[in-house]
mmCIF entry with sequence, helices, sheets and N, C-alpha, C, O atoms, coordinates in Angstrom:
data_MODEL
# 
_entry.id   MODEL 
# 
_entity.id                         1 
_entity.type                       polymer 
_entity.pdbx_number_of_molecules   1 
# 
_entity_poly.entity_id                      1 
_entity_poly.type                           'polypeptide(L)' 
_entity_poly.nstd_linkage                   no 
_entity_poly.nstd_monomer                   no 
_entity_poly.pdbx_seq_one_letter_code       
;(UNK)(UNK)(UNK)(UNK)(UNK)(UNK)(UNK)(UNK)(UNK)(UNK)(UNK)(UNK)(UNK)(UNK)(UNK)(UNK)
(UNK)(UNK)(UNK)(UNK)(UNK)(UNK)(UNK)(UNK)(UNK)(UNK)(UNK)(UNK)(UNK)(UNK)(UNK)(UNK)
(UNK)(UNK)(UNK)(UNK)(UNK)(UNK)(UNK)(UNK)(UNK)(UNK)(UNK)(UNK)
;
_entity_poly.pdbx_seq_one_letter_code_can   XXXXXXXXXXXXXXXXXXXXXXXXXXXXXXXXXXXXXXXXXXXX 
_entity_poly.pdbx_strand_id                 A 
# 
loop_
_entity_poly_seq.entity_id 
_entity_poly_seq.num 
_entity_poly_seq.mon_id 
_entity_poly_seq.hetero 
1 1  UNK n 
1 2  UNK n 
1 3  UNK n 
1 4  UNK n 
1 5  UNK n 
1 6  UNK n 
1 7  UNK n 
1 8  UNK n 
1 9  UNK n 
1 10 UNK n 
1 11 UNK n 
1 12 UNK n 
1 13 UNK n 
1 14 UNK n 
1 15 UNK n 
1 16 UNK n 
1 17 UNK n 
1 18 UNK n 
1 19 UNK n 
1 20 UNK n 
1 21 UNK n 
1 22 UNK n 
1 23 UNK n 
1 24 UNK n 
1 25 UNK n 
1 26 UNK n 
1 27 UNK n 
1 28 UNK n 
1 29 UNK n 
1 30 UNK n 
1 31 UNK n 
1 32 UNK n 
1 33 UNK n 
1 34 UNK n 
1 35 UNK n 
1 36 UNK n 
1 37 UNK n 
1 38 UNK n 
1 39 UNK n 
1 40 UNK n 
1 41 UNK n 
1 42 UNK n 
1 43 UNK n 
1 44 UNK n 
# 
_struct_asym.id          A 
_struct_asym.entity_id   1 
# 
loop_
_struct_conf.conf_type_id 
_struct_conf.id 
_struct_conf.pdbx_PDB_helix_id 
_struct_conf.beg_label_comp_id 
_struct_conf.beg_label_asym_id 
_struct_conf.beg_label_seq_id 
_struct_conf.pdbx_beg_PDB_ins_code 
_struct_conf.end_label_comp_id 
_struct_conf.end_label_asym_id 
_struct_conf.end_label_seq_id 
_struct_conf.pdbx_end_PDB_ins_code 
_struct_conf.beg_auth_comp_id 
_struct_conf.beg_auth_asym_id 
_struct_conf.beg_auth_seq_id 
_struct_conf.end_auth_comp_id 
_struct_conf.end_auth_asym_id 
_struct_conf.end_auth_seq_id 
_struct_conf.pdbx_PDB_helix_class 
_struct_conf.details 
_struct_conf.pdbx_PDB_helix_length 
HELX_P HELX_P1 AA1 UNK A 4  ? UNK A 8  ? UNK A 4  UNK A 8  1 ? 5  
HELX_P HELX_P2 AA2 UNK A 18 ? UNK A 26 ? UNK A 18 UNK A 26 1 ? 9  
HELX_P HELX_P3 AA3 UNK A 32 ? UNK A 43 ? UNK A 32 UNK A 43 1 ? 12 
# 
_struct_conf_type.id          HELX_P 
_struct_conf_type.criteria    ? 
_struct_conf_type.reference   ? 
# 
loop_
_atom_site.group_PDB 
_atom_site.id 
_atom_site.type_symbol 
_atom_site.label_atom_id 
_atom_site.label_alt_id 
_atom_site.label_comp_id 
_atom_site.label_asym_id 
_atom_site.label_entity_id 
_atom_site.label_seq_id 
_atom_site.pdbx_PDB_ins_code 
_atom_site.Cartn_x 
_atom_site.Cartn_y 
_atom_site.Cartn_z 
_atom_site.occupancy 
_atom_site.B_iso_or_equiv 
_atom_site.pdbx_formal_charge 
_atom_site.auth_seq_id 
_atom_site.auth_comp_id 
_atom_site.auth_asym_id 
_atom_site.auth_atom_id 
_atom_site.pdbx_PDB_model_num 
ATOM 1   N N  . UNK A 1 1  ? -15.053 23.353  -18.632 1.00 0.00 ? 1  UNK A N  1 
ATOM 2   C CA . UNK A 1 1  ? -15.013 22.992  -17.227 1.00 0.00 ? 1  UNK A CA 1 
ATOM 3   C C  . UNK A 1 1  ? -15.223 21.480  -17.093 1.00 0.00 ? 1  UNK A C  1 
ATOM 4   O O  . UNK A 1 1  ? -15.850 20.847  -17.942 1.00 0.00 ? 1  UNK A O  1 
ATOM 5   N N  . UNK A 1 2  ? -14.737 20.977  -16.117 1.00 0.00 ? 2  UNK A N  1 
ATOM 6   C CA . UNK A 1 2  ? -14.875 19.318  -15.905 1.00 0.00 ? 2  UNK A CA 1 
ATOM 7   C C  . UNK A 1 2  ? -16.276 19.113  -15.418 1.00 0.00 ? 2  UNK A C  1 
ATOM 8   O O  . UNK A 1 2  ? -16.946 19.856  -14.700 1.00 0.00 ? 2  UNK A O  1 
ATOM 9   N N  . UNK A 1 3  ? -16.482 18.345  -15.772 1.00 0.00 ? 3  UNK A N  1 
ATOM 10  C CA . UNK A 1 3  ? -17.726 17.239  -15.017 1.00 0.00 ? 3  UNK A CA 1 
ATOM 11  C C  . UNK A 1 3  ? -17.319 15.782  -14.672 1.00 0.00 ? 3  UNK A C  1 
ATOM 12  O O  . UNK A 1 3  ? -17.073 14.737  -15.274 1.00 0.00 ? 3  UNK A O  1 
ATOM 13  N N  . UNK A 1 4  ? -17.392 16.421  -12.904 1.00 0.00 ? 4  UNK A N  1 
ATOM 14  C CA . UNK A 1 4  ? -16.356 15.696  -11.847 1.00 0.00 ? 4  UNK A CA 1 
ATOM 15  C C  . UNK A 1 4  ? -17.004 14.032  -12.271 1.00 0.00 ? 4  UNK A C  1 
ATOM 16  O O  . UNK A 1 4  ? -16.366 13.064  -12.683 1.00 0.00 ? 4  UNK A O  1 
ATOM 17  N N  . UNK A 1 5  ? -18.824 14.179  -11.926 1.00 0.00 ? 5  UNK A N  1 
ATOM 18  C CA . UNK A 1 5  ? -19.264 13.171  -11.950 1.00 0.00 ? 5  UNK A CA 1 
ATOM 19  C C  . UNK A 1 5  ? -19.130 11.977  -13.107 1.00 0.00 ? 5  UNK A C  1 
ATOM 20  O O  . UNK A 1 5  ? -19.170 10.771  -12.861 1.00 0.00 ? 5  UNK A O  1 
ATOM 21  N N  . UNK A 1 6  ? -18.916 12.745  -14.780 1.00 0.00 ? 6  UNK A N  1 
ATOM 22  C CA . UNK A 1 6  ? -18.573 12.065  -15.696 1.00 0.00 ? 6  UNK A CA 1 
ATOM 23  C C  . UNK A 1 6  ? -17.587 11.679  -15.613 1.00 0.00 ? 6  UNK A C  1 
ATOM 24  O O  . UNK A 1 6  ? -17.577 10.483  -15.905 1.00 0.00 ? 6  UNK A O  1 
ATOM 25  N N  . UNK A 1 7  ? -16.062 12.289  -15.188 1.00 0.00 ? 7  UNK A N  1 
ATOM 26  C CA . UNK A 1 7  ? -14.875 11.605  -15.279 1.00 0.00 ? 7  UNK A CA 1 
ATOM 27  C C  . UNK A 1 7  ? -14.745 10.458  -13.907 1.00 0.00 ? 7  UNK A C  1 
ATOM 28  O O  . UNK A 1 7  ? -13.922 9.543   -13.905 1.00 0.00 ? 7  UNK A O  1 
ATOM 29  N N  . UNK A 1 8  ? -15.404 10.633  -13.147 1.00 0.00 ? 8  UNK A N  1 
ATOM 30  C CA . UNK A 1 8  ? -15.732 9.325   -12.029 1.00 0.00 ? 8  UNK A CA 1 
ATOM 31  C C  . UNK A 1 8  ? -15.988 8.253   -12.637 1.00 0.00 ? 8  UNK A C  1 
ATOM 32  O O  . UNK A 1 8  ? -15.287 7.257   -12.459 1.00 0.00 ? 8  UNK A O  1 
ATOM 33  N N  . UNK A 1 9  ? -17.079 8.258   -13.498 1.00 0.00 ? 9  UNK A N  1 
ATOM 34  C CA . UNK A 1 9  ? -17.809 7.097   -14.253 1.00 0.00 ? 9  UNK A CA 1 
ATOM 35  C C  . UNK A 1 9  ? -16.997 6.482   -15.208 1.00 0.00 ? 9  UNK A C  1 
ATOM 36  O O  . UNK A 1 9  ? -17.311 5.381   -15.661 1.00 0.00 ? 9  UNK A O  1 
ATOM 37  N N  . UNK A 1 10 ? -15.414 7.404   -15.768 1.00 0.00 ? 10 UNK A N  1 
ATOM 38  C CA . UNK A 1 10 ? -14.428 6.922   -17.125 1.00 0.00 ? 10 UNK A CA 1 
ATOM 39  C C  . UNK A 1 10 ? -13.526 6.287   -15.707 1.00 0.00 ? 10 UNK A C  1 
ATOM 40  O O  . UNK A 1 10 ? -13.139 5.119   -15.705 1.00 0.00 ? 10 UNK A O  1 
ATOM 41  N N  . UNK A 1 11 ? -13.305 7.083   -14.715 1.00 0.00 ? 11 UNK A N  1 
ATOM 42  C CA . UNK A 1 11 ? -12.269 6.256   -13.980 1.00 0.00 ? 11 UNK A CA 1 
ATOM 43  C C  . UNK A 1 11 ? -12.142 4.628   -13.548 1.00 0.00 ? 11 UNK A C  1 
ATOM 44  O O  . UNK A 1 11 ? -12.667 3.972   -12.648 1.00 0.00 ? 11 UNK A O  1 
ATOM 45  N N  . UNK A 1 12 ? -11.111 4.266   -14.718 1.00 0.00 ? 12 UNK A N  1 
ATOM 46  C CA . UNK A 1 12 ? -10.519 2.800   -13.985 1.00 0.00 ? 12 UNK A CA 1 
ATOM 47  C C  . UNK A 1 12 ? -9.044  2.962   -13.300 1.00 0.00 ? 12 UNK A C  1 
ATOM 48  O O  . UNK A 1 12 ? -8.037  3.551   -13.693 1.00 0.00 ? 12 UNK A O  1 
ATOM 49  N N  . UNK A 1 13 ? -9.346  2.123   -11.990 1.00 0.00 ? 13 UNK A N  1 
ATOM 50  C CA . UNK A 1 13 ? -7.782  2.218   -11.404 1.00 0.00 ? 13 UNK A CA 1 
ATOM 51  C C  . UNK A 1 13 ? -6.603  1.117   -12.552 1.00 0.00 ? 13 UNK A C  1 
ATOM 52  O O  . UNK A 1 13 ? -6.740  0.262   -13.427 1.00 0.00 ? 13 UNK A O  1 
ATOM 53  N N  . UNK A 1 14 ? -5.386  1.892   -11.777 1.00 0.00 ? 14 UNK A N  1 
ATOM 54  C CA . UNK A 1 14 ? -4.276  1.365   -12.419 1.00 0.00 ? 14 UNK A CA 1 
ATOM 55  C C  . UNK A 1 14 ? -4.185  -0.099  -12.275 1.00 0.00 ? 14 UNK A C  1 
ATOM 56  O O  . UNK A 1 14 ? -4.813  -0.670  -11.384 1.00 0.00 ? 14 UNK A O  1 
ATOM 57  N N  . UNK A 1 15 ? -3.404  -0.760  -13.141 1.00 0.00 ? 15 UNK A N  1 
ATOM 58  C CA . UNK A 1 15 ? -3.594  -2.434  -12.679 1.00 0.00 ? 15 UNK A CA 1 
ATOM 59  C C  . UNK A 1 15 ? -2.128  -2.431  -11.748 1.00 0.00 ? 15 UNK A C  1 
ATOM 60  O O  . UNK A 1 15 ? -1.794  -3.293  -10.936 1.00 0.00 ? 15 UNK A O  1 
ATOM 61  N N  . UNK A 1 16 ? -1.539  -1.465  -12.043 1.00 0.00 ? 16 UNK A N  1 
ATOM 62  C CA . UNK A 1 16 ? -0.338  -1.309  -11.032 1.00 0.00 ? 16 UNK A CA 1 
ATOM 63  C C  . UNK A 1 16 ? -0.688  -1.118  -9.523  1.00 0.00 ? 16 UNK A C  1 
ATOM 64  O O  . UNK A 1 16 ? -0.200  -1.746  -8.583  1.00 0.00 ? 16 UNK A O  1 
ATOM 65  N N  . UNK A 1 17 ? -1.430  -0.339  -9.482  1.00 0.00 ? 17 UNK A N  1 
ATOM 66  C CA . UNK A 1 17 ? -2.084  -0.518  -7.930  1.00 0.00 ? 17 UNK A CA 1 
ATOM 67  C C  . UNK A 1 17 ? -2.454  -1.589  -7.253  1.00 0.00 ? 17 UNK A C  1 
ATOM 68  O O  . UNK A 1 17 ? -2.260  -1.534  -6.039  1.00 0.00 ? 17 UNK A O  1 
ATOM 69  N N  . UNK A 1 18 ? -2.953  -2.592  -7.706  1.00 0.00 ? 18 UNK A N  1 
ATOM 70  C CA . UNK A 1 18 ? -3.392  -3.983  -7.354  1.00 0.00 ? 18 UNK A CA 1 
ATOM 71  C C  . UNK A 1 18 ? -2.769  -4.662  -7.632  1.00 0.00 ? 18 UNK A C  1 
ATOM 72  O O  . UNK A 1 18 ? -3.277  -5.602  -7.021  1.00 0.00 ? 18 UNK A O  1 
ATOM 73  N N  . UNK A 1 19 ? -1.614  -5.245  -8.320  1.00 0.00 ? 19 UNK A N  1 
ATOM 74  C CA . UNK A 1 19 ? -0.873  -5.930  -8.350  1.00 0.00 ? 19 UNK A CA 1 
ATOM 75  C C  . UNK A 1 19 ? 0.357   -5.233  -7.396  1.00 0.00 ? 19 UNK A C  1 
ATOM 76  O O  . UNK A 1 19 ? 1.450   -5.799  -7.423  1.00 0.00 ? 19 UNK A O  1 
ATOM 77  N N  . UNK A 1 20 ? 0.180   -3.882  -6.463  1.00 0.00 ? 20 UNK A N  1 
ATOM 78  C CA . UNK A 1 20 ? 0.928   -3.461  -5.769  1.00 0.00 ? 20 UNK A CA 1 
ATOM 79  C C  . UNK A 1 20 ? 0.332   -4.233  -4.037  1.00 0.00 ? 20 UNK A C  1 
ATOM 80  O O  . UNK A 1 20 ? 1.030   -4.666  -3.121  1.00 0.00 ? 20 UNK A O  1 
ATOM 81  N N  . UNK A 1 21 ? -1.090  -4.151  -4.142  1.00 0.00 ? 21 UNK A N  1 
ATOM 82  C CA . UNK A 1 21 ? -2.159  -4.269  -3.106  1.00 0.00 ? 21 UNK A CA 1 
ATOM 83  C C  . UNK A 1 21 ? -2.123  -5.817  -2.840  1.00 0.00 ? 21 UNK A C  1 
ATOM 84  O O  . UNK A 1 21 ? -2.218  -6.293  -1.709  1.00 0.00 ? 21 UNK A O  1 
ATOM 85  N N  . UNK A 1 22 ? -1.965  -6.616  -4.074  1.00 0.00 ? 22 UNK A N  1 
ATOM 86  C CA . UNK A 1 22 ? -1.443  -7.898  -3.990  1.00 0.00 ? 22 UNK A CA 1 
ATOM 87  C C  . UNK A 1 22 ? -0.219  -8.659  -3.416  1.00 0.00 ? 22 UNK A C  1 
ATOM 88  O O  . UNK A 1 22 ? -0.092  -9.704  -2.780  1.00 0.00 ? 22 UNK A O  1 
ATOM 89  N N  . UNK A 1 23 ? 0.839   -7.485  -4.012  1.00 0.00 ? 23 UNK A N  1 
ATOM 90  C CA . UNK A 1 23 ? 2.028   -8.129  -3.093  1.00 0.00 ? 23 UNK A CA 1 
ATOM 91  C C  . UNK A 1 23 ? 2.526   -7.840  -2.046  1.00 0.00 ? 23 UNK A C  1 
ATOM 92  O O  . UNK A 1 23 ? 3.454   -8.503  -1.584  1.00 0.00 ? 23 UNK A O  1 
ATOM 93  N N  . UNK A 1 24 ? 1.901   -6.535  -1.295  1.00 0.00 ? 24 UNK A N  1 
ATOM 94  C CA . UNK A 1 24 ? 1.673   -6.265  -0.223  1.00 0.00 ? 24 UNK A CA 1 
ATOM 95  C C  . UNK A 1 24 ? 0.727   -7.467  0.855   1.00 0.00 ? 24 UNK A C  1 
ATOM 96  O O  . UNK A 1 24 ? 0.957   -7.618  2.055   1.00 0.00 ? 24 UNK A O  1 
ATOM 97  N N  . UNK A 1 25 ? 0.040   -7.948  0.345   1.00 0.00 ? 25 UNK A N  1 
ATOM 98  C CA . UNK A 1 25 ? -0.839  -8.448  1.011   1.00 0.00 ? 25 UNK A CA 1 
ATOM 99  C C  . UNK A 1 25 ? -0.215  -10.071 1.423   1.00 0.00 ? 25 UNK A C  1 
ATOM 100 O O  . UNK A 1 25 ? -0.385  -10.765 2.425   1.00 0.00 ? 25 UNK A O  1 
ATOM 101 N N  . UNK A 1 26 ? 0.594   -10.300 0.123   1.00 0.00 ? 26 UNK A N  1 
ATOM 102 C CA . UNK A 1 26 ? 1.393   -11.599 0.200   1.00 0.00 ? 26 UNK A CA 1 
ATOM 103 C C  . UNK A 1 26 ? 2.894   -11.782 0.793   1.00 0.00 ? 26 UNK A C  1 
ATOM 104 O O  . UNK A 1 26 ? 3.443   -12.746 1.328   1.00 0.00 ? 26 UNK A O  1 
ATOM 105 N N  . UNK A 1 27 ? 3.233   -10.777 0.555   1.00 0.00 ? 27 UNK A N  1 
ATOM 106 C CA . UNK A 1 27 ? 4.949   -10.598 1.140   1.00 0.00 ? 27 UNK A CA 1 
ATOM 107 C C  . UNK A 1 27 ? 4.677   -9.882  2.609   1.00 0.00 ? 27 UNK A C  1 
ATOM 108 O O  . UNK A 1 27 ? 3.874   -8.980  2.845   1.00 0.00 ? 27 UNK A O  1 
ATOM 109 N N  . UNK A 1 28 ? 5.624   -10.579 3.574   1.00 0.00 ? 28 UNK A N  1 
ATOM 110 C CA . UNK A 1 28 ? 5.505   -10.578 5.147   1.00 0.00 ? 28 UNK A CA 1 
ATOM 111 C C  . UNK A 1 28 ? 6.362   -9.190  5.186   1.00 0.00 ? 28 UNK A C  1 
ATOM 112 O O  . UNK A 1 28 ? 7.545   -9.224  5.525   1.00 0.00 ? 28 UNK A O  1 
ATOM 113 N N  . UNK A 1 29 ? 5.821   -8.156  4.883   1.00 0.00 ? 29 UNK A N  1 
ATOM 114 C CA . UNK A 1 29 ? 6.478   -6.806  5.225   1.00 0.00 ? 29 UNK A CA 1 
ATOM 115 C C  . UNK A 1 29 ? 6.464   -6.350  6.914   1.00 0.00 ? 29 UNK A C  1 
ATOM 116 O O  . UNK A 1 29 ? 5.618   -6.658  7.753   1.00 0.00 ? 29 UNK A O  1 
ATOM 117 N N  . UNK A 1 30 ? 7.451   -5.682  7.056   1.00 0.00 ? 30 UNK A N  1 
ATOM 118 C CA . UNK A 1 30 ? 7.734   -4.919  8.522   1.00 0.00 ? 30 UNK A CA 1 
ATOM 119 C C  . UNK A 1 30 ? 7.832   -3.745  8.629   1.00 0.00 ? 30 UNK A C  1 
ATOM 120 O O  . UNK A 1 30 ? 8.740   -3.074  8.138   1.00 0.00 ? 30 UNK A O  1 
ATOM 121 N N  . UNK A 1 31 ? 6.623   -3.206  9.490   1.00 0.00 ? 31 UNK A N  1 
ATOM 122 C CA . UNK A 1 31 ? 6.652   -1.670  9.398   1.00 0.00 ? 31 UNK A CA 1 
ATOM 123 C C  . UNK A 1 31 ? 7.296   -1.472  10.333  1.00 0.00 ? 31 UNK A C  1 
ATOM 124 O O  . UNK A 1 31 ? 8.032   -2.310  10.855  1.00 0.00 ? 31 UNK A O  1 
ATOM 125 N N  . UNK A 1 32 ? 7.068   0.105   10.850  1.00 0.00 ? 32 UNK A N  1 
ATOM 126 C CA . UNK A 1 32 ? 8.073   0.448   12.172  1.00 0.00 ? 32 UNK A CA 1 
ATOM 127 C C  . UNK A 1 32 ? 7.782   -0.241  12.830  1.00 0.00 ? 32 UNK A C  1 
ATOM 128 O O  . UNK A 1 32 ? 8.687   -1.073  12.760  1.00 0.00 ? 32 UNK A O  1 
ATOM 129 N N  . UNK A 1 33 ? 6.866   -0.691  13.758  1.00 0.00 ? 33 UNK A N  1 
ATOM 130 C CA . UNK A 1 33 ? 6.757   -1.240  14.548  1.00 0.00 ? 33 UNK A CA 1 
ATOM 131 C C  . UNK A 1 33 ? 7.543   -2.556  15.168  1.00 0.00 ? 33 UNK A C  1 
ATOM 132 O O  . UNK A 1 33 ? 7.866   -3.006  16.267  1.00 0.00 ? 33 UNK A O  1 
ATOM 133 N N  . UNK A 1 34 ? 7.638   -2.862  13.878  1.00 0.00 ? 34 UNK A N  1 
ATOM 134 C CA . UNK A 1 34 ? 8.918   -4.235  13.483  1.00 0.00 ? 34 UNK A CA 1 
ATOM 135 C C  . UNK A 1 34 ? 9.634   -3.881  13.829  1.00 0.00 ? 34 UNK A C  1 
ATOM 136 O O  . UNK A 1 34 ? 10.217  -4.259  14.845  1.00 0.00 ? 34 UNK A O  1 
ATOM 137 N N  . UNK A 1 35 ? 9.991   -2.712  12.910  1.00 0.00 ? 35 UNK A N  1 
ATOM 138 C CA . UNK A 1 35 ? 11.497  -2.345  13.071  1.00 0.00 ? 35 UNK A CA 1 
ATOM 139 C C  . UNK A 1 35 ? 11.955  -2.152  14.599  1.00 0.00 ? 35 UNK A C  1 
ATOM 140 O O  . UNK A 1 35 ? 12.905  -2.748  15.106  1.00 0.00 ? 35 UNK A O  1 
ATOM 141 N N  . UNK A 1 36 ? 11.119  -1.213  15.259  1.00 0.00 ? 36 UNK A N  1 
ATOM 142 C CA . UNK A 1 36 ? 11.577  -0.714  16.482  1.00 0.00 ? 36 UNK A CA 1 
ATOM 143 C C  . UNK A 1 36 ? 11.915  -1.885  17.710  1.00 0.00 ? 36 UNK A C  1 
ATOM 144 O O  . UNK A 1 36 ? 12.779  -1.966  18.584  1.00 0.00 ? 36 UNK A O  1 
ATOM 145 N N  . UNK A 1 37 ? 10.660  -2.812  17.253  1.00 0.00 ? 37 UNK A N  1 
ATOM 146 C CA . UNK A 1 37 ? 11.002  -4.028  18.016  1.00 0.00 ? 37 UNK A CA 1 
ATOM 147 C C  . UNK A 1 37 ? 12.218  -5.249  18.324  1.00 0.00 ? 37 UNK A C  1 
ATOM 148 O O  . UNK A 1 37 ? 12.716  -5.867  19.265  1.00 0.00 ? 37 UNK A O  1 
ATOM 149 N N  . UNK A 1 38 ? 12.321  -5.102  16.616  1.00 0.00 ? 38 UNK A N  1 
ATOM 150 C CA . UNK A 1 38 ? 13.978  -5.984  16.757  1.00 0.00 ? 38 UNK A CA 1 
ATOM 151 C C  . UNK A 1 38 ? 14.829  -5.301  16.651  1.00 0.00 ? 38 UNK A C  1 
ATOM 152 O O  . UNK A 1 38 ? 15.847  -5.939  16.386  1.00 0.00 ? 38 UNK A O  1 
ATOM 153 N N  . UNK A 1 39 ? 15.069  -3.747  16.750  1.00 0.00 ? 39 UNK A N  1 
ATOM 154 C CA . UNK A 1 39 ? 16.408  -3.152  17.647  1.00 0.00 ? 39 UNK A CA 1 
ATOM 155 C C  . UNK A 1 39 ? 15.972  -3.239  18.974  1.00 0.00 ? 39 UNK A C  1 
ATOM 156 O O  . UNK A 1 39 ? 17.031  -3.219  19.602  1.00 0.00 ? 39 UNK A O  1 
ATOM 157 N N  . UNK A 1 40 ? 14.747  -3.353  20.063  1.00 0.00 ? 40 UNK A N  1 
ATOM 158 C CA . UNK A 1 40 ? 15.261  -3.130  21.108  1.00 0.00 ? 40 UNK A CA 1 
ATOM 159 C C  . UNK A 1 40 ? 15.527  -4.705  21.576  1.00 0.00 ? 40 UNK A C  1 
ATOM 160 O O  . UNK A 1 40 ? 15.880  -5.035  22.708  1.00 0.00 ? 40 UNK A O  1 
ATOM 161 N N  . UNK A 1 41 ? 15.314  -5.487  20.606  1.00 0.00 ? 41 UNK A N  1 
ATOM 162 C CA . UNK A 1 41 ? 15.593  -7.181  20.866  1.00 0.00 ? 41 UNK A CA 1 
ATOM 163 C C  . UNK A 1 41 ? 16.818  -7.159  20.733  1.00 0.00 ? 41 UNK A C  1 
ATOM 164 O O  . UNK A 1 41 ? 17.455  -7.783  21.582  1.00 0.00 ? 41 UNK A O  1 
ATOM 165 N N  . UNK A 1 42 ? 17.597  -6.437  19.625  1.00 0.00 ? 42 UNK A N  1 
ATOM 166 C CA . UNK A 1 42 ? 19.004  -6.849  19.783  1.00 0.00 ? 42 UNK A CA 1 
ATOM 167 C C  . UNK A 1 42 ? 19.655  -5.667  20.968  1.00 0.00 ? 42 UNK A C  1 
ATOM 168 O O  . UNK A 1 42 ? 20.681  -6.074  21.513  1.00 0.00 ? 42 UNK A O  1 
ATOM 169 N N  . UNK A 1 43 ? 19.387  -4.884  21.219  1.00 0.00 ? 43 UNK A N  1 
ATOM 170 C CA . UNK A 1 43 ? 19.899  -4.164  22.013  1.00 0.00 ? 43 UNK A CA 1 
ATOM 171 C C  . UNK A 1 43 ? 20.206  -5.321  23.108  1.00 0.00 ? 43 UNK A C  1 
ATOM 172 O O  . UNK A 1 43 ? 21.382  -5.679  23.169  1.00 0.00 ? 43 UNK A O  1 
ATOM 173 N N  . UNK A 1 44 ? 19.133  -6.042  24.113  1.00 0.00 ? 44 UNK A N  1 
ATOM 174 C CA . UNK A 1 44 ? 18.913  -6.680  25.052  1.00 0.00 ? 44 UNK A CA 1 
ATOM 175 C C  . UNK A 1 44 ? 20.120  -8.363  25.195  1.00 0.00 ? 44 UNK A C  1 
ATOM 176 O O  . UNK A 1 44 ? 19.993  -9.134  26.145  1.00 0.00 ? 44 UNK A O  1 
# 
């Protein structure tokens, strides 16, 4: 059986995750909100 608490203590995150969390954080991404906004800009 596992022992949740021991494999907590082996867990390291991926370095892929943070170098994901990184370029998220640096690159000017557009969520929907974006999106929805500059179709109703070009609609107009």
């Amino acid at each position: 059986m596992l022992d949740f608490d021991e494999e907590l203590k082996r867990f390291k995150p991926s370095l892929e995750i943070e170098e994901i969390e990184d370029a998220v954080y640096r690159e000017d991404m557009s969520d929907m909100a974006d999106l929805i906004k500059e179709v109703i800009d070009q609609t107009k």
